[in-house]
C-alpha positions as CSV (number, residue, x, y, z in Angstrom):
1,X,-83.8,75.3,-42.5
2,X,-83.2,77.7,-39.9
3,X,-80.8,76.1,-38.1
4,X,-79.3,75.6,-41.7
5,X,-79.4,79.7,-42.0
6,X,-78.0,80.1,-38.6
7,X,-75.3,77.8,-39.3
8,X,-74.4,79.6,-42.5
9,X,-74.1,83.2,-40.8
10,X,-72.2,81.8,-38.2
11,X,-69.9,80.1,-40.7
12,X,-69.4,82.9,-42.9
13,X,-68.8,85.1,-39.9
14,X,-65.8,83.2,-38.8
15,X,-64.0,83.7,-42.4
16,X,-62.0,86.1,-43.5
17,X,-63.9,86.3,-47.0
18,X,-67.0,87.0,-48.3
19,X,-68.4,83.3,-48.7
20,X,-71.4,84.9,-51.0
21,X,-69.2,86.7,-52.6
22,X,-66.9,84.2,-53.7
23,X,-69.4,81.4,-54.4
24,X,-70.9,84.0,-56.6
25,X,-68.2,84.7,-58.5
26,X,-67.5,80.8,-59.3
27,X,-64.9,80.3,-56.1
28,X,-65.6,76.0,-56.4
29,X,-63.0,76.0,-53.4
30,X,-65.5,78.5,-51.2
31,X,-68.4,76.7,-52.4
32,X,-67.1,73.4,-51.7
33,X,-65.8,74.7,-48.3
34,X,-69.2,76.4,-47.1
35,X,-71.1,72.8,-48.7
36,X,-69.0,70.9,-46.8
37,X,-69.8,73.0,-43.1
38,X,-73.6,73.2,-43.5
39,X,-73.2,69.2,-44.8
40,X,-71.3,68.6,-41.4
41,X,-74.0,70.6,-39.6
42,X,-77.2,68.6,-41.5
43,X,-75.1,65.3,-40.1
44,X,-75.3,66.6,-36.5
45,X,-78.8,67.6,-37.0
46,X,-79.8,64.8,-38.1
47,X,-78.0,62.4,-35.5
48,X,-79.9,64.7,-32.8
49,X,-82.4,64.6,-34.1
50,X,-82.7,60.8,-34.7
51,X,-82.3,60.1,-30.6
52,X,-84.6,62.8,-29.5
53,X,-88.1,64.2,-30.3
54,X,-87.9,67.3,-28.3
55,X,-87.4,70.3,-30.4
56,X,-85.3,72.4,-27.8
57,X,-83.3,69.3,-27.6
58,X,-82.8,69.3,-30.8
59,X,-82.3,73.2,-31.6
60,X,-80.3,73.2,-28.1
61,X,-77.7,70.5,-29.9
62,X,-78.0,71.8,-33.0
63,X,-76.5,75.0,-32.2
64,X,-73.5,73.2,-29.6
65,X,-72.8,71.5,-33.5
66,X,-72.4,74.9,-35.1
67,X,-70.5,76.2,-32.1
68,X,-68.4,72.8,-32.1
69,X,-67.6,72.7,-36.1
70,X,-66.5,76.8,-35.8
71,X,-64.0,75.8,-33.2
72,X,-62.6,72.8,-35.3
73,X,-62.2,75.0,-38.1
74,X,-60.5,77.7,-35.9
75,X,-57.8,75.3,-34.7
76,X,-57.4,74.0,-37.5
77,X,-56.6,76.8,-39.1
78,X,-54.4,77.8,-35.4
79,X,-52.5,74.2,-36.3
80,X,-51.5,74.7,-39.7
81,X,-49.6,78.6,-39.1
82,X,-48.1,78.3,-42.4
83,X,-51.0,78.4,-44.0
84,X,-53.9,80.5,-44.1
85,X,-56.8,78.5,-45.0
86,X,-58.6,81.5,-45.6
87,X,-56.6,82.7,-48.0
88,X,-56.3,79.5,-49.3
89,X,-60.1,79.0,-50.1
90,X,-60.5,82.5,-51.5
91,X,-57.8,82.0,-54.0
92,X,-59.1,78.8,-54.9
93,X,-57.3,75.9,-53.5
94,X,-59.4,73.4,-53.7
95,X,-56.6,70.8,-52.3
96,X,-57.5,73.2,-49.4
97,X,-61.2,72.7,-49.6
98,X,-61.1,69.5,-49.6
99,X,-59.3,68.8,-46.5
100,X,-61.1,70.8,-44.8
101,X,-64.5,69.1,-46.1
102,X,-62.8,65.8,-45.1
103,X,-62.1,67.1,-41.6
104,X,-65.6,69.1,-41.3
105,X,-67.5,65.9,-42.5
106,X,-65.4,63.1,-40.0
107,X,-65.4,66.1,-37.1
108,X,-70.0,66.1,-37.7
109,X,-69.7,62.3,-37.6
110,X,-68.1,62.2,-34.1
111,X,-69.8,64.8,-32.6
112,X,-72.9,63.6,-34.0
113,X,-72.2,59.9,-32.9
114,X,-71.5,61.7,-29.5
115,X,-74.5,63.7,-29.0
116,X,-76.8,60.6,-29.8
């Protein structure tokens, strides 16, 4: 669970919206969005977690996940200039969302696969 909290900060840091905020007010895209990074991250975890028994191994990949899926997300967003996925999820898109959970999800898969 912390590495779950970390991750969350971290995520919500890297945004240009107020995740809480938004999945307050009923923002499906921004809840589907955050869902889908701490889903990613719980894939990592678990991967990790699955080859080693070492807890610093463990917390040590953990957090190279979190830094890993913040970096896919900023060059995805770097890649697609005309559109701000930001702005995107805080209006609602939830075409947006989803691509981005789709990416997120297969991105966790492969670095998880990796760090086995």
């Amino acid at each position: 669970m912390a590495i779950l909290a970390v991750g969350y900060l971290v995520f919500s840091w890297i945004t240009r919206f107020d995740d809480s905020k938004e999945i307050a007010g009923g923002n499906e895209a921004a809840g589907l969005y955050m869902g889908s990074k701490l889903l990613g991250l719980c894939i990592i975890v678990a991967m990790v977690s699955f080859s080693t028994h070492e807890w610093m191994d463990m917390i040590i990949w953990s957090a190279a996940g979190i830094v890993i899926l913040s970096l896919v997300y900023l060059i995805f967003d770097w890649v697609t200039p005309r559109t701000k996925l930001c702005d995107e999820i805080a209006k609602g898109n939830l075409a947006i969302a989803q691509l981005l959970r789709s990416v997120i999800i297969g991105v966790s898969i492969v670095i998880g696969t990796f760090l086995m």
